[in-house]
matplotlib code that plots the C-alpha trace (Angstrom):
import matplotlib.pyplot as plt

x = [-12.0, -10.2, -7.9, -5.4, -3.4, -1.1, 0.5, 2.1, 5.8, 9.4, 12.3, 12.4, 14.9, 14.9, 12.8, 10.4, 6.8, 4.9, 1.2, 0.9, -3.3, -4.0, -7.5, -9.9, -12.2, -13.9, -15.4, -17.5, -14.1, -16.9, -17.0, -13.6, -10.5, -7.5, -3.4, -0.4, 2.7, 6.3, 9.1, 12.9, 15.3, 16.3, 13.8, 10.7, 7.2, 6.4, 3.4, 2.7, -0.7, -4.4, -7.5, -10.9, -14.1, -15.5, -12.2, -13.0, -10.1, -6.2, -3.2, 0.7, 3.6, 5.7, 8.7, 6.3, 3.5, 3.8, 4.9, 2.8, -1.3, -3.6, -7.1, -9.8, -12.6, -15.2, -16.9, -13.6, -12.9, -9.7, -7.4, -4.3, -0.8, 0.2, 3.9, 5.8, 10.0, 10.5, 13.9, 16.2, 15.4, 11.5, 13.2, 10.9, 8.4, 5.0, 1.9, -1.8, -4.0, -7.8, -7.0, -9.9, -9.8, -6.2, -5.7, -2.3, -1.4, 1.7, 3.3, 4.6, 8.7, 9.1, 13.0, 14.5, 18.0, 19.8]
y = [15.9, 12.8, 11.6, 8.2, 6.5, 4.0, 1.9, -1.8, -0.7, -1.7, -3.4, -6.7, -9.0, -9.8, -12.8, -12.0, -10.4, -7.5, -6.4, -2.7, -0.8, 1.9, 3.5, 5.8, 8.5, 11.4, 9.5, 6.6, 4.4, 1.6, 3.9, 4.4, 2.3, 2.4, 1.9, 2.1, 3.5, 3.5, 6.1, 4.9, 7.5, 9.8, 7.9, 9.1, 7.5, 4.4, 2.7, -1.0, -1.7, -0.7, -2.7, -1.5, -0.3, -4.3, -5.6, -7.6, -6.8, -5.9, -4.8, -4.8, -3.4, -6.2, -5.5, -6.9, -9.2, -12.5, -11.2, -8.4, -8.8, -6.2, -6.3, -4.4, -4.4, -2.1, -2.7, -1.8, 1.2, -0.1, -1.0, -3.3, -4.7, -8.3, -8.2, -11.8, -12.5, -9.1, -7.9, -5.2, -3.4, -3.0, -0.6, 2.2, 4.8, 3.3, 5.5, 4.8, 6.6, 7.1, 8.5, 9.6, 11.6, 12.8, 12.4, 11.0, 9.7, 10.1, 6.7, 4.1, 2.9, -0.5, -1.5, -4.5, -5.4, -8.3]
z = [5.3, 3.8, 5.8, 4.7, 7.6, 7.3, 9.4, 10.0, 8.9, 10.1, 10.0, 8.3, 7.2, 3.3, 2.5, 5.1, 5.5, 6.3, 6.2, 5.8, 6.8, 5.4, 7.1, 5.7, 6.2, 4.9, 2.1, 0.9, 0.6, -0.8, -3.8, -4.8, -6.0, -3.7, -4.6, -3.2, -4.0, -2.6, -2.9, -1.9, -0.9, -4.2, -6.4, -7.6, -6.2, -8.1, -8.8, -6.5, -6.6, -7.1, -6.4, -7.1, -5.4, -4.6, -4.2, -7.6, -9.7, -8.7, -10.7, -9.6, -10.9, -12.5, -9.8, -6.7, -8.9, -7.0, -3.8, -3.0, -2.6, -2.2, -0.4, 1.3, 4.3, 2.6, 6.0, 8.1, 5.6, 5.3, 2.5, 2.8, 1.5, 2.2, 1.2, 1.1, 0.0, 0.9, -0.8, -0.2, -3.0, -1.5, 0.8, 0.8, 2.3, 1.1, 0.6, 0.2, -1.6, -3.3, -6.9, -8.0, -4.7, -4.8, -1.2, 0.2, 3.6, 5.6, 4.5, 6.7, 6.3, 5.2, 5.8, 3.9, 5.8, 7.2]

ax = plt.figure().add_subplot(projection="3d")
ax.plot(x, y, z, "-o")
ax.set_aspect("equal")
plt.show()
């Protein structure tokens, strides 16, 4: 079945940088676009970024566009989120996920704090 785990959460202090994994299997990830989304306590899941099948072409949300890049290792089935000036306000569980598949993982906590 498909199965989406992320990892590469924590603590950071604003300003800094993290690099969140997501890995997949189940499914010919070479196939399908991948995103991520974040939800923050009381707030509804939001949108961050998708990239598709190749890798050739990515789209942000205008709150992390500049900060945030997206990739992926078709070979490593593995999709990931390079996030740089980290700010408080990223504070958040982040999610990957395969739309066209529906599938979710567990998320991993990214924490913004000084």
């Amino acid at each position: 079945q498909v199965q989406l785990v992320e990892s590469g959460g924590g603590l950071v202090q604003p300003g800094g940088s993290l690099r969140l994994s997501c890995a997949a299997s189940g499914f010919t990830f070479s196939r399908y676009p991948m995103a991520w989304y974040r939800q923050a306590p009381g707030k509804e899941r939001e949108f961050v970024a998708t990239v598709t099948s190749a890798g050739s072409f990515t789209n942000y949300a205008d709150s992390v566009k500049g900060r945030f890049t997206i990739s992926r290792d078709n070979a490593k089935n593995t999709v990931y989120l390079q996030m740089n000036s980290l700010k408080p306000e990223d504070t958040a569980r982040y999610y990957c996920t395969c739309p066209p598949q529906g599938s979710w993982g567990q998320g991993t906590q990214v924490t913004v704090s000084s």
